[in-house]
C-alpha positions as semicolon CSV with decimal commas, in nm:
position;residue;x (nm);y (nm);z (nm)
1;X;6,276;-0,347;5,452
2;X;6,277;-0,615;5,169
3;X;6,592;-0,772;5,035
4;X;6,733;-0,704;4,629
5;X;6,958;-0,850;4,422
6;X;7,284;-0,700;4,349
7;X;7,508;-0,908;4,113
8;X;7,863;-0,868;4,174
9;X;8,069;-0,854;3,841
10;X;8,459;-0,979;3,992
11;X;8,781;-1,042;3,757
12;X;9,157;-1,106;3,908
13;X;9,459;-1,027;3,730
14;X;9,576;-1,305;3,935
15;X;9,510;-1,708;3,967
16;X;9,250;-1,811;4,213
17;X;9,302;-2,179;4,379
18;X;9,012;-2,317;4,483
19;X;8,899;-2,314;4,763
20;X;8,881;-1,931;4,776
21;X;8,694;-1,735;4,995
22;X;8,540;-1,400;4,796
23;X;8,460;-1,138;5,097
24;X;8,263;-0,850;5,040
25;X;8,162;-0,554;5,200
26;X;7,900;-0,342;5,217
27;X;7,890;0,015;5,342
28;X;7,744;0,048;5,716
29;X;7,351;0,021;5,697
30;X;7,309;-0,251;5,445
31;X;7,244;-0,637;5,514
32;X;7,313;-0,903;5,339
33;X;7,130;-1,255;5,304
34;X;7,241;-1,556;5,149
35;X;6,894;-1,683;5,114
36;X;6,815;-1,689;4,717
37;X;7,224;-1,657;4,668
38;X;7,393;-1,792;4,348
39;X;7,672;-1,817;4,160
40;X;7,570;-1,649;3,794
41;X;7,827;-1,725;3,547
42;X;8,214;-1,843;3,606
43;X;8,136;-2,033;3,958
44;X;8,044;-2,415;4,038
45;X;7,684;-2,457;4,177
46;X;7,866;-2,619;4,472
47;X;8,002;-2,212;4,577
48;X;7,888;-2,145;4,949
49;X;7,783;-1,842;5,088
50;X;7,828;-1,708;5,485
51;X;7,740;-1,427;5,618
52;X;8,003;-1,297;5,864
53;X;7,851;-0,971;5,980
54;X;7,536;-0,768;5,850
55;X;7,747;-0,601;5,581
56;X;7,983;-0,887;5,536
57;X;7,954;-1,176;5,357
58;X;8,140;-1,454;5,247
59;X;8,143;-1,711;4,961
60;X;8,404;-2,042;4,923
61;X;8,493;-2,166;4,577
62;X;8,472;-2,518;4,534
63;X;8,793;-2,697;4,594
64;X;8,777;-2,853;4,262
65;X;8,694;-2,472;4,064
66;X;8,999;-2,334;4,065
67;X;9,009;-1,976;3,854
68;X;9,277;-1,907;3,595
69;X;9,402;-1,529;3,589
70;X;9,180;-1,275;3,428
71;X;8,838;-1,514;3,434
72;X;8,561;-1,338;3,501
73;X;8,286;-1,490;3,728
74;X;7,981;-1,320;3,891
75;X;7,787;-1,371;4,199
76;X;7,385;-1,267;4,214
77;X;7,308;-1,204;4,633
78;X;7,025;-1,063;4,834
79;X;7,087;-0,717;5,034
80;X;6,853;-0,530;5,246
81;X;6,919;-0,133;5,177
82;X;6,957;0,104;5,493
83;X;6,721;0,358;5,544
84;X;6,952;0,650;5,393
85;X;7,265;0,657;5,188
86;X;7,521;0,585;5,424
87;X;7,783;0,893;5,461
88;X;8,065;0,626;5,383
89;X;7,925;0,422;5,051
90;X;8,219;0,224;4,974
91;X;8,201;-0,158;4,895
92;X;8,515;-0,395;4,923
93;X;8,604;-0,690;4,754
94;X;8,903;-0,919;4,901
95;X;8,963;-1,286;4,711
96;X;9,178;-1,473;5,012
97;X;9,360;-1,796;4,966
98;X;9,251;-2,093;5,135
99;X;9,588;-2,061;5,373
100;X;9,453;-1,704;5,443
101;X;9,686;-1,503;5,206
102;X;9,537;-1,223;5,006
103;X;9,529;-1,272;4,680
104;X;9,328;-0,972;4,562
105;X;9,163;-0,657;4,716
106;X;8,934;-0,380;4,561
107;X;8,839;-0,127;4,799
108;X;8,669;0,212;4,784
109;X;8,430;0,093;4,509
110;X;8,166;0,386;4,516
111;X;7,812;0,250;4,626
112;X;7,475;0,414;4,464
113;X;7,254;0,634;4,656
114;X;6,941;0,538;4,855
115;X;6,640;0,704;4,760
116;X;6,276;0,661;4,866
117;X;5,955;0,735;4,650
118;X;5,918;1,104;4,594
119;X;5,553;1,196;4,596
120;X;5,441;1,483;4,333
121;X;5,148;1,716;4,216
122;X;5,134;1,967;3,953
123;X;4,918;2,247;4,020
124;X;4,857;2,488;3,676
125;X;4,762;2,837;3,756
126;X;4,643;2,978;3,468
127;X;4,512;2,657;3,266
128;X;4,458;2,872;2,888
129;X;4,546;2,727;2,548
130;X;4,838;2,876;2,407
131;X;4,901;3,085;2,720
132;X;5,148;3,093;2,965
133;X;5,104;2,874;3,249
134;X;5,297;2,925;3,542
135;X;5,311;2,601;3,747
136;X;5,356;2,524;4,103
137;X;5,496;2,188;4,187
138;X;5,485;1,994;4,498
139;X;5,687;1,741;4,567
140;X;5,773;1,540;4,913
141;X;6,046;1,321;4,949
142;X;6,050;1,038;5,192
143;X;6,446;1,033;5,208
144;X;6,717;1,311;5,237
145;X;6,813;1,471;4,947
146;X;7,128;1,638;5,014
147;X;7,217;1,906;4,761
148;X;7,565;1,814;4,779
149;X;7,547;1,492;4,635
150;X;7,587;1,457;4,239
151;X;7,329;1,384;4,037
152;X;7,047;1,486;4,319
153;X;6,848;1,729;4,130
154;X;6,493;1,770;4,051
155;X;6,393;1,762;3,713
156;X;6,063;1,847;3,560
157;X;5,939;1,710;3,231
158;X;5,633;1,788;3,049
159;X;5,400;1,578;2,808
160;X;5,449;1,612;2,437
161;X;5,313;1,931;2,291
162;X;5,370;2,157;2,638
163;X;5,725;2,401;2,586
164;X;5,894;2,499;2,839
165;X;6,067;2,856;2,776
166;X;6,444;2,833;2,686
167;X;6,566;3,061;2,984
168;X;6,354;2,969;3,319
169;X;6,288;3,312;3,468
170;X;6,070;3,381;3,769
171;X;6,064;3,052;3,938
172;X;6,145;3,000;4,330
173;X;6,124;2,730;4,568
174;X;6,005;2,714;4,949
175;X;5,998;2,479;5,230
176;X;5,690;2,383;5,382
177;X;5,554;2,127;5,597
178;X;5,219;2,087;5,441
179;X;5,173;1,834;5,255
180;X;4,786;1,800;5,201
181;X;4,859;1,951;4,829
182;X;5,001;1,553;4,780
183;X;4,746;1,317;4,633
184;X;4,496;1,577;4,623
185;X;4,322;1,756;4,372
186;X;4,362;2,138;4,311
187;X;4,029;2,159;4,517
188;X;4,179;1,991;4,758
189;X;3,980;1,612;4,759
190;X;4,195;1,327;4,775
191;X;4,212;1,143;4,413
């Protein structure tokens, strides 16, 4: 697994002393690294990053960079993602005091779905001009896609000049566990 960036984007209705330790947390699954870490915009140089637990990681604001109420400030860190979306993807935010007294919380910030490549090959079946051309498309994803989940929907799109009817009538979908139609062509030789 490699490690991306995720900025964090954090404002407080409130004044932050310095000194300041921003916590945040990641859903179960994901691990953070402060290697590559930095302060974007709003925050000294001289802001430190821990890591307290895989998911958990920590930054101090310099004694001397104290934060007036309502300043915005964001922080650019390295996170490896899990293998699948985690079934709780929620990411906290506390800002604690330097005498350990919370000074802000956001919690239950949604997190964004995990996906891996998805792997696809058109097959025409009657390749005419200006005919029909009823398609069959296989596609094999490397993650779950659970059906449930908004937003998690296939969606086929054609080059310029094909149509697709208006109402999509005889179409149906099946499982199977053969994926030698991937990355091969219609005769069956690997591209």
């Amino acid at each position: 697994r490699t490690l991306h960036p995720i900025q964090f984007d954090i404002m407080s209705e409130k004044f932050i002393p310095g000194g300041s330790k921003i916590i945040i947390t990641g859903p179960e699954g994901f691990q953070v690294g402060c290697v590559f870490f930095r302060p974007v915009y709003g925050l000294s140089s001289t802001t430190t990053c821990l890591v307290r637990k895989p998911n958990i990681v920590e930054f101090t604001i310099d004694t001397q960079d104290a934060k007036e109420a309502s300043t915005p400030f964001g922080i650019r860190v390295m996170w490896t993602n899990p293998e699948f979306t985690p079934l709780n993807n929620w990411w906290r935010v506390d800002i604690v005091s330097p005498l350990k007294k919370a000074i802000d919380v956001r919690d239950y910030i949604p997190g964004f779905d995990i996906t891996d490549r998805v792997e696809v090959y058109v097959e025409p079946t009657f390749a005419y001009l200006g005919e029909m051309n009823p398609l069959r498309v296989y596609f094999l994803a490397y993650t779950i896609m659970n059906q449930a989940d908004f937003g998690n929907e296939l969606v086929l799109m054609a080059p310029e000049g094909y149509v697709f009817p208006k109402q999509c009538q005889g179409f149906g979908m099946k499982l199977t566990d053969d994926n030698r139609a991937i990355g091969s062509s219609p005769a069956g030789y690997s591209d």
